[in-house]
LOLO-299957 format. One record per atom (N, C-alpha, C): residue number from 1; x, y, z; residue in one letter; chain. Coordinates in nm, 3 decimals, padded with zeros to 5 digits. Example, Ala and Ser with C-alpha at 12.3 -4.5 7.8 and 13.67 -1.06 7.14 Angstrom:
2
  num     east    north       up  residuo  cadena
    1   01.319  -00.569   00.780        a       A
    1   01.230  -00.450   00.780        a       A
    1   01.320  -00.330   00.780        a       A
    2   01.285  -00.225   00.708        s       A
    2   01.367  -00.106   00.714        s       A
    2   01.290   00.003   00.787        s       A
***
This chain:
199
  num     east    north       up  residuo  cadena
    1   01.541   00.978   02.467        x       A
    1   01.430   00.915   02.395        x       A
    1   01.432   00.766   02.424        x       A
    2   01.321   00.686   02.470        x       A
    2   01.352   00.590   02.484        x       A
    2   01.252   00.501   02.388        x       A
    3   01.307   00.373   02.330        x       A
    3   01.261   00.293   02.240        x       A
    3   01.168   00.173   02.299        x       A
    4   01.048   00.165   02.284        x       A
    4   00.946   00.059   02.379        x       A
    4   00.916  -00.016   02.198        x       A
    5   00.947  -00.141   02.203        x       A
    5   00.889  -00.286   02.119        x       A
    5   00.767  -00.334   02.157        x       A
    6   00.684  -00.289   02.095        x       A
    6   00.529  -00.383   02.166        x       A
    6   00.575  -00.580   02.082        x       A
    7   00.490  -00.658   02.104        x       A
    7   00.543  -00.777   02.058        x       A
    7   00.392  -00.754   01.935        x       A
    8   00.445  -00.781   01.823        x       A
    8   00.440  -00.778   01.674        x       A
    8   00.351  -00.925   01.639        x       A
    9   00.290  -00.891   01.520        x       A
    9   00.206  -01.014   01.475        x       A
    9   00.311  -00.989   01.326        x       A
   10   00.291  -01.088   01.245        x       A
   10   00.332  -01.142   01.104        x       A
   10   00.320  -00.947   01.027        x       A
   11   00.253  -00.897   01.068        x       A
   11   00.239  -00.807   00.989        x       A
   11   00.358  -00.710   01.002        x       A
   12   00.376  -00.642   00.897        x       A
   12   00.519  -00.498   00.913        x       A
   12   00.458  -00.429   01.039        x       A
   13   00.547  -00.369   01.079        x       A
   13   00.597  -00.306   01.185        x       A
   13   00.498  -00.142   01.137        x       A
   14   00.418  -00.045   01.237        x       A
   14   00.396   00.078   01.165        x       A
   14   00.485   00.213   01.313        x       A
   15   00.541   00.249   01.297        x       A
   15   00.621   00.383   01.392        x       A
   15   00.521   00.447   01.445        x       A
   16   00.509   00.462   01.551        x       A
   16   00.404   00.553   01.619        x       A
   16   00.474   00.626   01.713        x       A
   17   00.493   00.755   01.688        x       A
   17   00.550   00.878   01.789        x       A
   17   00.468   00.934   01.862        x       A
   18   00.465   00.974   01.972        x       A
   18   00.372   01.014   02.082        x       A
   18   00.500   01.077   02.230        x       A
   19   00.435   01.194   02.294        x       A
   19   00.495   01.259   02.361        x       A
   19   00.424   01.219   02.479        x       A
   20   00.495   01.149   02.583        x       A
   20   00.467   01.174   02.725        x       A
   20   00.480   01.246   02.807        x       A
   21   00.459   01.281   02.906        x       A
   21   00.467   01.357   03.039        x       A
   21   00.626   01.372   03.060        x       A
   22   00.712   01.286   03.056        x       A
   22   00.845   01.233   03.084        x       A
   22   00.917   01.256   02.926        x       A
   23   00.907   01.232   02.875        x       A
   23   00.981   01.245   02.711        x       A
   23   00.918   01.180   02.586        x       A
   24   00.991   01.222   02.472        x       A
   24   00.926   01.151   02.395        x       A
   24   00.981   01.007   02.379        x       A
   25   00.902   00.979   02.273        x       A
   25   00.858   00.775   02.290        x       A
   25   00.792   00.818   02.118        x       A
   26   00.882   00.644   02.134        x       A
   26   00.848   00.564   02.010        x       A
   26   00.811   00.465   02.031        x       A
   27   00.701   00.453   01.998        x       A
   27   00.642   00.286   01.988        x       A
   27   00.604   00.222   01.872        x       A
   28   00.676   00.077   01.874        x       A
   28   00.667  -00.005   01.770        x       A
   28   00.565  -00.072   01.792        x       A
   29   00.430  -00.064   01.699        x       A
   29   00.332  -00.114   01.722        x       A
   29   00.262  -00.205   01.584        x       A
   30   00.206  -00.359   01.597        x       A
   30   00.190  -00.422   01.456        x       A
   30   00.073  -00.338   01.380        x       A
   31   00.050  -00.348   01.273        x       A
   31  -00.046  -00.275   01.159        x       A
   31  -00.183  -00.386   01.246        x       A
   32  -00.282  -00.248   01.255        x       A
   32  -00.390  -00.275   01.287        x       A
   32  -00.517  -00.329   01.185        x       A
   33  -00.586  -00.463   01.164        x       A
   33  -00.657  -00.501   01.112        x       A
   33  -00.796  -00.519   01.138        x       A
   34  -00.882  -00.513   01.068        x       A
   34  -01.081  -00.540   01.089        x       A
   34  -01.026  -00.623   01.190        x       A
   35  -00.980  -00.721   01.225        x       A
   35  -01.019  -00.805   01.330        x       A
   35  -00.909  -00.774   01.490        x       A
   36  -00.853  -00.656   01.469        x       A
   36  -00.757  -00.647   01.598        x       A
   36  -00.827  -00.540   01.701        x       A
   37  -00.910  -00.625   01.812        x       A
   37  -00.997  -00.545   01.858        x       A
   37  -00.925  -00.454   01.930        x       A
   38  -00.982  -00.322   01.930        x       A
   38  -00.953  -00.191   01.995        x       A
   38  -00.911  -00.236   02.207        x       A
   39  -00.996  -00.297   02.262        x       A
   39  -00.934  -00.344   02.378        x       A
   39  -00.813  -00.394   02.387        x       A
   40  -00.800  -00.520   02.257        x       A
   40  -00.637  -00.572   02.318        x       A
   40  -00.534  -00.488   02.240        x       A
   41  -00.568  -00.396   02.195        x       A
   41  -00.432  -00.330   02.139        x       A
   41  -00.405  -00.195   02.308        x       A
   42  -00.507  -00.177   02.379        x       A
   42  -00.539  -00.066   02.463        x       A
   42  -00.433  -00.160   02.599        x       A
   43  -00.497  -00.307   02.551        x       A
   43  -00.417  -00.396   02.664        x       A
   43  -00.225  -00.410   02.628        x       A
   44  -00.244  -00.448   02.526        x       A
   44  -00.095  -00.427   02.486        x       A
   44  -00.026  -00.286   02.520        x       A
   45  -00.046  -00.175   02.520        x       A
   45  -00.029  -00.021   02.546        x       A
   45   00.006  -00.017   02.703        x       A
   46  -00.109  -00.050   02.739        x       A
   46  -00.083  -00.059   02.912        x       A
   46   00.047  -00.146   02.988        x       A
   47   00.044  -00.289   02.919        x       A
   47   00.115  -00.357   02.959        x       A
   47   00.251  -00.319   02.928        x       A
   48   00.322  -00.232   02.852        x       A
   48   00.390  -00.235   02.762        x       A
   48   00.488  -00.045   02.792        x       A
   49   00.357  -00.029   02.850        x       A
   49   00.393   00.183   02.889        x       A
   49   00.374   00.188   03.045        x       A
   50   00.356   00.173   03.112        x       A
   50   00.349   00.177   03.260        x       A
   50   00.284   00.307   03.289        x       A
   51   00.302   00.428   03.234        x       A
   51   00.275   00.525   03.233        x       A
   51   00.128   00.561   03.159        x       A
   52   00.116   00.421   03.053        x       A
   52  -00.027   00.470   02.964        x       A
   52  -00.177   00.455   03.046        x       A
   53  -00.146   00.472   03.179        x       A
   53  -00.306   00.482   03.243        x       A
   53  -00.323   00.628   03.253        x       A
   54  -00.206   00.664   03.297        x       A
   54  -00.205   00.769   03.301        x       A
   54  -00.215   00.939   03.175        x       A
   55  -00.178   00.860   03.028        x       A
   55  -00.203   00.972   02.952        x       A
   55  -00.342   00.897   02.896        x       A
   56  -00.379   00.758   02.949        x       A
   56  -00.470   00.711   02.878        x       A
   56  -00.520   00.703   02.730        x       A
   57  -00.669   00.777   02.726        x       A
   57  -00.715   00.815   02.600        x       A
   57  -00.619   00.879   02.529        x       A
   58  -00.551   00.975   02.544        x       A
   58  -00.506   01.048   02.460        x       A
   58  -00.364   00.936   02.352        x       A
   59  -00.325   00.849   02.429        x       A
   59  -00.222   00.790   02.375        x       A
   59  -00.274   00.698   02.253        x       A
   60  -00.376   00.651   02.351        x       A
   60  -00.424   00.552   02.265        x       A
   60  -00.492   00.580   02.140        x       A
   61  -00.584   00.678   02.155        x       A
   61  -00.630   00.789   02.028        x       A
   61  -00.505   00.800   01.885        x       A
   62  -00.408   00.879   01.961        x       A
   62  -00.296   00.863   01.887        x       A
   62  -00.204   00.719   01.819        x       A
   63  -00.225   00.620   01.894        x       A
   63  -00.182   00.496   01.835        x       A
   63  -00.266   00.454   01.720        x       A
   64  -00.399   00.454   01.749        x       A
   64  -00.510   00.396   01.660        x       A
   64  -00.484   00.491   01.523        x       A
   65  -00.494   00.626   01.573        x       A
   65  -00.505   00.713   01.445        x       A
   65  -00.368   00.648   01.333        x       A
   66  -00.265   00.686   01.429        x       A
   66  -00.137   00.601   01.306        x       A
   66  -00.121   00.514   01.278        x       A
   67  -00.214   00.403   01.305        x       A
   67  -00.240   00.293   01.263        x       A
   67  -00.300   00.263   01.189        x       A
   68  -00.408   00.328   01.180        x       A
   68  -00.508   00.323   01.091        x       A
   68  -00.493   00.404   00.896        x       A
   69  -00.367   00.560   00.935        x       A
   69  -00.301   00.586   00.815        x       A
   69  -00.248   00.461   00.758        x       A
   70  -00.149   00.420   00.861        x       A
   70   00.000   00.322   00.816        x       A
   70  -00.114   00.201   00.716        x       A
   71  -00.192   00.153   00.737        x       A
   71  -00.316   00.023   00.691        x       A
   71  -00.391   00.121   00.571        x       A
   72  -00.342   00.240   00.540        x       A
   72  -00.484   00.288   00.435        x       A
   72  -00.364   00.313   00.336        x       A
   73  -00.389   00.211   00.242        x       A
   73  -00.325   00.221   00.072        x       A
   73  -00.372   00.254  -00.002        x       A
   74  -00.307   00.318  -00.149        x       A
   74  -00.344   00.352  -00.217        x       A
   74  -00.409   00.287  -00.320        x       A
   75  -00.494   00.264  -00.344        x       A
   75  -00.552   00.171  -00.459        x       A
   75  -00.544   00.220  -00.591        x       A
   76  -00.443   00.231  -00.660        x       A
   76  -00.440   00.285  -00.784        x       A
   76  -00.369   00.155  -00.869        x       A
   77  -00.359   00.218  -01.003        x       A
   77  -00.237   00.127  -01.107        x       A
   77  -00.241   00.236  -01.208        x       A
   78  -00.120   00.155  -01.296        x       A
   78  -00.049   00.212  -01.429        x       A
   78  -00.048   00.139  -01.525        x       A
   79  -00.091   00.217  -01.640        x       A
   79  -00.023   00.125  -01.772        x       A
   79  -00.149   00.008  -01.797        x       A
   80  -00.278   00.033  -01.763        x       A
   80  -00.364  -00.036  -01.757        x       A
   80  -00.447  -00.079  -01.886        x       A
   81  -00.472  -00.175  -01.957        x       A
   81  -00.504  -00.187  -02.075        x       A
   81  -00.659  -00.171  -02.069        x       A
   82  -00.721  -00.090  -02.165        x       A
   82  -00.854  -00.036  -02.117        x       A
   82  -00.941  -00.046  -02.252        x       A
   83  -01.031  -00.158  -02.276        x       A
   83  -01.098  -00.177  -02.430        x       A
   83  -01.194  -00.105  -02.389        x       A
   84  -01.325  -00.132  -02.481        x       A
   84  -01.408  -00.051  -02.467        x       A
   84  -01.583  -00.181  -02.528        x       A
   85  -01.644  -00.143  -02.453        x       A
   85  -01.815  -00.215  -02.510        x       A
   85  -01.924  -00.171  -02.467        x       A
   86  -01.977  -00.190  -02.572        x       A
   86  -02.108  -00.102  -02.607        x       A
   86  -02.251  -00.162  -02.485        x       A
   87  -02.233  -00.047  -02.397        x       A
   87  -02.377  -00.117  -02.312        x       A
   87  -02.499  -00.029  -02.356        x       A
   88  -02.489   00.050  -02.464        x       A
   88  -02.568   00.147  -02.468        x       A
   88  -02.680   00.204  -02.336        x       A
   89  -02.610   00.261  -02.283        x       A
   89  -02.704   00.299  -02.104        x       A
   89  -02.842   00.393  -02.119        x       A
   90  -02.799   00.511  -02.233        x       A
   90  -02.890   00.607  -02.230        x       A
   90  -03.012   00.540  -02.322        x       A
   91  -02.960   00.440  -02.456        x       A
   91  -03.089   00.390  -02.505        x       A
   91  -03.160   00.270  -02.381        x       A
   92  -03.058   00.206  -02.312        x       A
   92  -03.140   00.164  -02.219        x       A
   92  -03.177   00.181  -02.054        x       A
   93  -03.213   00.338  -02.109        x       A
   93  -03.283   00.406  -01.987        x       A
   93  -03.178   00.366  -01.850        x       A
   94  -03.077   00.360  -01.830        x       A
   94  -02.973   00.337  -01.720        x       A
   94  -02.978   00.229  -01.638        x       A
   95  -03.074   00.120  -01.699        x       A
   95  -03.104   00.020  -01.582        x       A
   95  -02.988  -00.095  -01.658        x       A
   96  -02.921  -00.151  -01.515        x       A
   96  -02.834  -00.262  -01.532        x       A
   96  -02.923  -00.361  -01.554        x       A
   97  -03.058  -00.386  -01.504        x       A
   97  -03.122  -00.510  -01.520        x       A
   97  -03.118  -00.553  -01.705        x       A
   98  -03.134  -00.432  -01.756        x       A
   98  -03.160  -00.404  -01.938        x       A
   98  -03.037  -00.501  -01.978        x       A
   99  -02.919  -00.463  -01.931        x       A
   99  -02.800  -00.527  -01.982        x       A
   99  -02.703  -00.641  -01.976        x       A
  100  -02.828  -00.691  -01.837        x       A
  100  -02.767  -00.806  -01.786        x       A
  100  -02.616  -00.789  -01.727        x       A
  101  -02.575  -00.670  -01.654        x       A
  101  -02.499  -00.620  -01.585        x       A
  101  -02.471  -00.698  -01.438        x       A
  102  -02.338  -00.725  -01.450        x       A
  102  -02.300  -00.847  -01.304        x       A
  102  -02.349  -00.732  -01.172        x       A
  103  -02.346  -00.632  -01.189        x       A
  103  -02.325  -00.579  -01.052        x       A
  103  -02.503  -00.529  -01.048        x       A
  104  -02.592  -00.589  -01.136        x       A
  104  -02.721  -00.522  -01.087        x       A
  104  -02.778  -00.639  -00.969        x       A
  105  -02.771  -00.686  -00.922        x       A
  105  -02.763  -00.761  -00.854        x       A
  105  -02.772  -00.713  -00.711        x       A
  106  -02.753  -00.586  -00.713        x       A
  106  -02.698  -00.498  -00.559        x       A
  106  -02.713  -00.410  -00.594        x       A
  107  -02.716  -00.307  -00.731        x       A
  107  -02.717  -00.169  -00.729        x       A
  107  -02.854  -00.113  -00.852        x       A
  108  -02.911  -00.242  -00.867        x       A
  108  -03.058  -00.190  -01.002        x       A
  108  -03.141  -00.077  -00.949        x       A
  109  -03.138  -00.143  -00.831        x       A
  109  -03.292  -00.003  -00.767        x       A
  109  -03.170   00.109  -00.693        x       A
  110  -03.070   00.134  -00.730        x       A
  110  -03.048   00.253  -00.682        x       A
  110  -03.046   00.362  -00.786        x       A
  111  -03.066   00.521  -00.706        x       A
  111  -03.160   00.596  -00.784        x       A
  111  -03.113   00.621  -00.963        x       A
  112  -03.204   00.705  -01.044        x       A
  112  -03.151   00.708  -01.208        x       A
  112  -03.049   00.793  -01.184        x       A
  113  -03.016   00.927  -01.055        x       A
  113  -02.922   01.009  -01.082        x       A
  113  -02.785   00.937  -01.051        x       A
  114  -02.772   00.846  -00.946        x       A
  114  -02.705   00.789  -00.894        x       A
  114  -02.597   00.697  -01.072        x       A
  115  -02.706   00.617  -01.104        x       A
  115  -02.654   00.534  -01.220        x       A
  115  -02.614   00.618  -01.331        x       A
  116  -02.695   00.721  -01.339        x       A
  116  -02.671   00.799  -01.442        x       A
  116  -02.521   00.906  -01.468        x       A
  117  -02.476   00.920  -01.322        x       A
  117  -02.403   00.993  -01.307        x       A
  117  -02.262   00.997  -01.373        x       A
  118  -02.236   00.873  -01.381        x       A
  118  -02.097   00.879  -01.430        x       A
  118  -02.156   00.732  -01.590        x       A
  119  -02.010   00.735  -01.654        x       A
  119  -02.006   00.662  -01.765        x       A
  119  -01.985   00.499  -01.715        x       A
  120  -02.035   00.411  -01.773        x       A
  120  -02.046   00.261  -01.696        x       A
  120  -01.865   00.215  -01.777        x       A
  121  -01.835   00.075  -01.688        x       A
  121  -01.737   00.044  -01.702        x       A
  121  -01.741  -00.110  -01.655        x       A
  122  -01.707  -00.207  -01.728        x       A
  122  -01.630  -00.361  -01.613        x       A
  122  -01.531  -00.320  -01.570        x       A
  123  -01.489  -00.415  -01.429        x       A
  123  -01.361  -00.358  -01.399        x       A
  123  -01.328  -00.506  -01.345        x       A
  124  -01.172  -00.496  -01.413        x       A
  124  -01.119  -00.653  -01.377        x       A
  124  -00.962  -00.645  -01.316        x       A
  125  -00.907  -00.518  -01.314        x       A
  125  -00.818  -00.432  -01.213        x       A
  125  -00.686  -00.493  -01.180        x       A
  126  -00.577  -00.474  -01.184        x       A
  126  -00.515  -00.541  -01.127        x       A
  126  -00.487  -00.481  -00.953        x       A
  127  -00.477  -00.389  -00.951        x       A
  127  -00.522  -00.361  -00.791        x       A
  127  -00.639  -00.298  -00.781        x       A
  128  -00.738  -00.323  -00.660        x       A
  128  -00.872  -00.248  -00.609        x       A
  128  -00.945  -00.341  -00.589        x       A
  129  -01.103  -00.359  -00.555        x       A
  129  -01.162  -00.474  -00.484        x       A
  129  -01.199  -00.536  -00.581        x       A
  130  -01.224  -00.645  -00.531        x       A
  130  -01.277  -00.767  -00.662        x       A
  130  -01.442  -00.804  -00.623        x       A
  131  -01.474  -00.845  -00.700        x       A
  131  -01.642  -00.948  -00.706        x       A
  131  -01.717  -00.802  -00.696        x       A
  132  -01.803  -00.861  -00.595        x       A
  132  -01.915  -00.754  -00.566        x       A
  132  -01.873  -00.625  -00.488        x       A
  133  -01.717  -00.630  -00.420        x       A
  133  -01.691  -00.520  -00.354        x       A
  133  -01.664  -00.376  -00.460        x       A
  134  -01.625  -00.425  -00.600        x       A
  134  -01.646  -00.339  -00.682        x       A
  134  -01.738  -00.243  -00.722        x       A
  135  -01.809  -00.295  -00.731        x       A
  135  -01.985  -00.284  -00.758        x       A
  135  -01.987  -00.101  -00.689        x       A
  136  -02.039  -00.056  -00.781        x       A
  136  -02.080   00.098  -00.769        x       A
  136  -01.962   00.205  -00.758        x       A
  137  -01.858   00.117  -00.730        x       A
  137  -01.720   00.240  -00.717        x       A
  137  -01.696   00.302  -00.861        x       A
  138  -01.645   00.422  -00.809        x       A
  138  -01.614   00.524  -00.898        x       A
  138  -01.487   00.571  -00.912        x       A
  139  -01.373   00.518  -00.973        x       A
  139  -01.231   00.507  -00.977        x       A
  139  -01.224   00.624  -01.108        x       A
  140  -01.117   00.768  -01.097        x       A
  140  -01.105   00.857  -01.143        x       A
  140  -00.962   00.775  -01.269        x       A
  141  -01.028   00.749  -01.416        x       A
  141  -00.858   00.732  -01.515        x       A
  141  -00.846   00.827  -01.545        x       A
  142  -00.726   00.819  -01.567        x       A
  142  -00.562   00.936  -01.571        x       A
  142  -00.513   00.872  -01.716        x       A
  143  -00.561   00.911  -01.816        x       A
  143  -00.432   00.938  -01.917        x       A
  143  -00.367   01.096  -01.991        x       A
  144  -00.272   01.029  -02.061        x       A
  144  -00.206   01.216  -02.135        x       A
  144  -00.326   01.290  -02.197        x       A
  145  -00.465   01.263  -02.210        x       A
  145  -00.532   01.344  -02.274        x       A
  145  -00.643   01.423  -02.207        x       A
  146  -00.648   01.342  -02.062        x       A
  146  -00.715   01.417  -02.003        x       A
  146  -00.795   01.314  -01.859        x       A
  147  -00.856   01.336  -01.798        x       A
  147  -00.920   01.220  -01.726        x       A
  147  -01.077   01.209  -01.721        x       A
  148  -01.130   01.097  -01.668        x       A
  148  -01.238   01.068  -01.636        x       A
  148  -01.287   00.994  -01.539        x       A
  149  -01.394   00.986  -01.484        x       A
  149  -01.465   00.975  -01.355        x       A
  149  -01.532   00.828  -01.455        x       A
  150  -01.589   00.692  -01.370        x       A
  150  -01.647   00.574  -01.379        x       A
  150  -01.706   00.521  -01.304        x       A
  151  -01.785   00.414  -01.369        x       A
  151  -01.914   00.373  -01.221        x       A
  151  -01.866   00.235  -01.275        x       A
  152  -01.833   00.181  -01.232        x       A
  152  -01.810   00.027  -01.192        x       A
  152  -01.967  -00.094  -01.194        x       A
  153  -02.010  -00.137  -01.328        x       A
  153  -02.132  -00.185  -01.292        x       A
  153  -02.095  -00.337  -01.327        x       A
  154  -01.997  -00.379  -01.415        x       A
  154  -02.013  -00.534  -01.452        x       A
  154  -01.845  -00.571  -01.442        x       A
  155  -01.786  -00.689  -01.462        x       A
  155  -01.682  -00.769  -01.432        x       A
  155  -01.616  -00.790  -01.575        x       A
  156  -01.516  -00.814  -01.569        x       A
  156  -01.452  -00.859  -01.728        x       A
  156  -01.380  -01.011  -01.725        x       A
  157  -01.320  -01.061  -01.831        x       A
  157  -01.271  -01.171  -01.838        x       A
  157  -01.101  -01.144  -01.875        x       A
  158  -01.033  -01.049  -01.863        x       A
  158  -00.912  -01.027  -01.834        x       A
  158  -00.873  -00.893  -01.765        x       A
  159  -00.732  -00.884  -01.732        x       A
  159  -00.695  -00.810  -01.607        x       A
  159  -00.714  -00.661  -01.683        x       A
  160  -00.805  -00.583  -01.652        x       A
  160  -00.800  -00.446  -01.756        x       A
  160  -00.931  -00.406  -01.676        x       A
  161  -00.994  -00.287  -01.780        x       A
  161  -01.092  -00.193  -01.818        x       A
  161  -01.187  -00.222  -01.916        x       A
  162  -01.309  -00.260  -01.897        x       A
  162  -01.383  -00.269  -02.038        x       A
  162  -01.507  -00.122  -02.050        x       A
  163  -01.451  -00.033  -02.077        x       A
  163  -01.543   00.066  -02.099        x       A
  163  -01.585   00.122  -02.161        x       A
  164  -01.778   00.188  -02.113        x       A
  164  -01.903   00.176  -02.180        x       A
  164  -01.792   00.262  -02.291        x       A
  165  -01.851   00.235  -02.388        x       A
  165  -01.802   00.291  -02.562        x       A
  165  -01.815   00.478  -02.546        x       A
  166  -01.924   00.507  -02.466        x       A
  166  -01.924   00.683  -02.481        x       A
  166  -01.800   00.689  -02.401        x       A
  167  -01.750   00.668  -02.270        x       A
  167  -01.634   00.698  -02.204        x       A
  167  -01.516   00.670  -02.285        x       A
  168  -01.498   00.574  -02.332        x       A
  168  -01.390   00.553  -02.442        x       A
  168  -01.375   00.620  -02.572        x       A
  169  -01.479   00.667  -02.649        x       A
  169  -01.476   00.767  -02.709        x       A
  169  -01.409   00.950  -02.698        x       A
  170  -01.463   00.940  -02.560        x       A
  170  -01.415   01.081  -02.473        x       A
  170  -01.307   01.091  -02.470        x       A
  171  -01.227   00.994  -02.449        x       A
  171  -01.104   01.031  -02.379        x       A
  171  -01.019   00.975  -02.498        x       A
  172  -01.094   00.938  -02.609        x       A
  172  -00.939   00.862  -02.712        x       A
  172  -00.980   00.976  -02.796        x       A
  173  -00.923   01.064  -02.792        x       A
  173  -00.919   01.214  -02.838        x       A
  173  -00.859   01.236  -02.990        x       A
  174  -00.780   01.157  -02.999        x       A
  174  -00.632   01.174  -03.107        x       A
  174  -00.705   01.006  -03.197        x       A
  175  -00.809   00.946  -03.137        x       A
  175  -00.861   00.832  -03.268        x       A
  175  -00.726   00.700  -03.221        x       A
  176  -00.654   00.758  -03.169        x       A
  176  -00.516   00.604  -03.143        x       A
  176  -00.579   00.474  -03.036        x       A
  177  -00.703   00.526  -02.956        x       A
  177  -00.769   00.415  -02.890        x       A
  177  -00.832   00.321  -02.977        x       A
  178  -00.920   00.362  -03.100        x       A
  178  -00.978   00.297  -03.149        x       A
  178  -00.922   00.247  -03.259        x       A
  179  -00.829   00.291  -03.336        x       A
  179  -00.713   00.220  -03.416        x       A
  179  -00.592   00.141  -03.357        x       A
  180  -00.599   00.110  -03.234        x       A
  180  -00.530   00.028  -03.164        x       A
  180  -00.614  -00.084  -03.061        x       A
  181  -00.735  -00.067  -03.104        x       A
  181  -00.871  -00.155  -03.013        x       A
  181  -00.851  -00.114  -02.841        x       A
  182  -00.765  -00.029  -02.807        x       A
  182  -00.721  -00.039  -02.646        x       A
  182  -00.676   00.102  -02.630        x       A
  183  -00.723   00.146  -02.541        x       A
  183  -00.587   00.284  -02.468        x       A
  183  -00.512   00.209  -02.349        x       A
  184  -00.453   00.295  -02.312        x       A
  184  -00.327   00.273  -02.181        x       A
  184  -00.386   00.367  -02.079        x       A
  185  -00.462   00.300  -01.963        x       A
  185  -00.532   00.465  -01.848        x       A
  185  -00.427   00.411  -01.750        x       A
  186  -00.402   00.514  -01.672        x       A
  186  -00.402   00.539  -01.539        x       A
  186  -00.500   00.509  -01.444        x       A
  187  -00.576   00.446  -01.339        x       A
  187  -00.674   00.470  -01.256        x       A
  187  -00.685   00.476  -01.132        x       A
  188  -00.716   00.542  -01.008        x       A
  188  -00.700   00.543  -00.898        x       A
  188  -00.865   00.565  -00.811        x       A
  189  -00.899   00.463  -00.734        x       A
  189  -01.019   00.470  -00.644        x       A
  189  -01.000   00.585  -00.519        x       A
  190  -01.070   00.668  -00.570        x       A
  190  -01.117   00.762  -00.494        x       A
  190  -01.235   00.766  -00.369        x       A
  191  -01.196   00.801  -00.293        x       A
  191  -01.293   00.802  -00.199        x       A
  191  -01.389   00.914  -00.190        x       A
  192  -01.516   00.904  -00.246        x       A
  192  -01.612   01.011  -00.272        x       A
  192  -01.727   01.010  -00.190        x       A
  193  -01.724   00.906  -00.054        x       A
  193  -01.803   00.893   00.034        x       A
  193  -01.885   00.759   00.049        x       A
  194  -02.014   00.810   00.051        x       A
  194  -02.154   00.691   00.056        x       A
  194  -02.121   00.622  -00.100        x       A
  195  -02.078   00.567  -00.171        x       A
  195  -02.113   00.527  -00.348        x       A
  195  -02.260   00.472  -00.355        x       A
  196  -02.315   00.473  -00.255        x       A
  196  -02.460   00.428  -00.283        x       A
  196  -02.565   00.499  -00.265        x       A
  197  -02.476   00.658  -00.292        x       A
  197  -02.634   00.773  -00.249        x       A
  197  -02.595   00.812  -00.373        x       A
  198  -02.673   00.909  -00.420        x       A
  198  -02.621   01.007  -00.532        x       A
  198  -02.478   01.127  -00.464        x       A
  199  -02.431   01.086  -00.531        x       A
  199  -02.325   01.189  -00.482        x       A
  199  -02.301   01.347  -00.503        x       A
***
């Protein structure tokens, strides 16, 4: 087995195994980013495998693919402090414009099933995207009583959950959310596709 070092940027190191013609190979290759264009990583490969003209595509296919796992994290947290406020959605017909909602801004004219679909929420997160990249995601909370699905429409002013009052009702089952002003969720961003079609 022989060990090939590609030369590394600041970023961790990701293992990429791949079988050649000749044996297998490990290549140490840096974590691939939006800006590490697909040519010079193809150039680094070549320069670096002597042999990679020859398995070509197929190697390189395989580098990108484990590169692209090794760079995809999990966006979740624990132990998340999660209040609750009243946007009333259904008395106001589901439009963020009604509520003066940070994220209508980008998502008012998308469709009523779309908005309607899940229970509204701020989200001020300690891991997952911030500002407007939030905007329309639908992050599944996890607590002991059961879980729930969320639409991400406005921002909060500390690191937590501020959610619409029916979702918080749902899930504080046992009355200890609202005699303690807060539950404790779990939450993890799910990937459910387009977030800007009806799903």
């Amino acid at each position: 087995m022989n060990l090939h070092s590609i030369p590394s940027s600041s970023s961790p190191p990701v293992i990429v195994t791949v079988l050649s013609s000749r044996s297998p190979l490990i290549a140490v290759a840096p974590l691939l980013s939006r800006r590490s264009p697909p040519v010079a990583v193809k150039s680094i490969l070549h320069h670096q495998l002597p042999w990679f003209s020859a398995s070509g595509n197929i190697l390189f296919a395989v580098a990108l693919l484990c590169a692209a796992v090794a760079v995809t994290t999990a966006q979740e947290a624990s132990n998340v402090r999660a209040t609750y406020y009243y946007y009333y959605p259904a008395d106001n017909n589901w439009d963020l414009n009604a509520v003066s909602a940070y994220c209508s801004t980008w998502d008012a004219d998308k469709p009523f099933a779309w908005q309607s679909k899940y229970g509204w929420t701020t989200f001020c997160g300690p891991v997952g995207p911030t500002s407007e990249d939030f905007c329309g995601k639908s992050p599944t909370l996890q607590l002991a009583e059961g879980q729930a699905t969320v639409r991400i429409v406005d921002q909060c002013g500390f690191e937590g959950l501020d959610l619409g009052e029916g979702v918080f009702s749902a899930i504080d089952t046992d009355g200890e959310g609202y005699a303690n002003c807060h539950l404790t969720v779990d939450y993890e961003f799910v990937d459910r596709g387009d977030q800007f079609l009806d799903e």
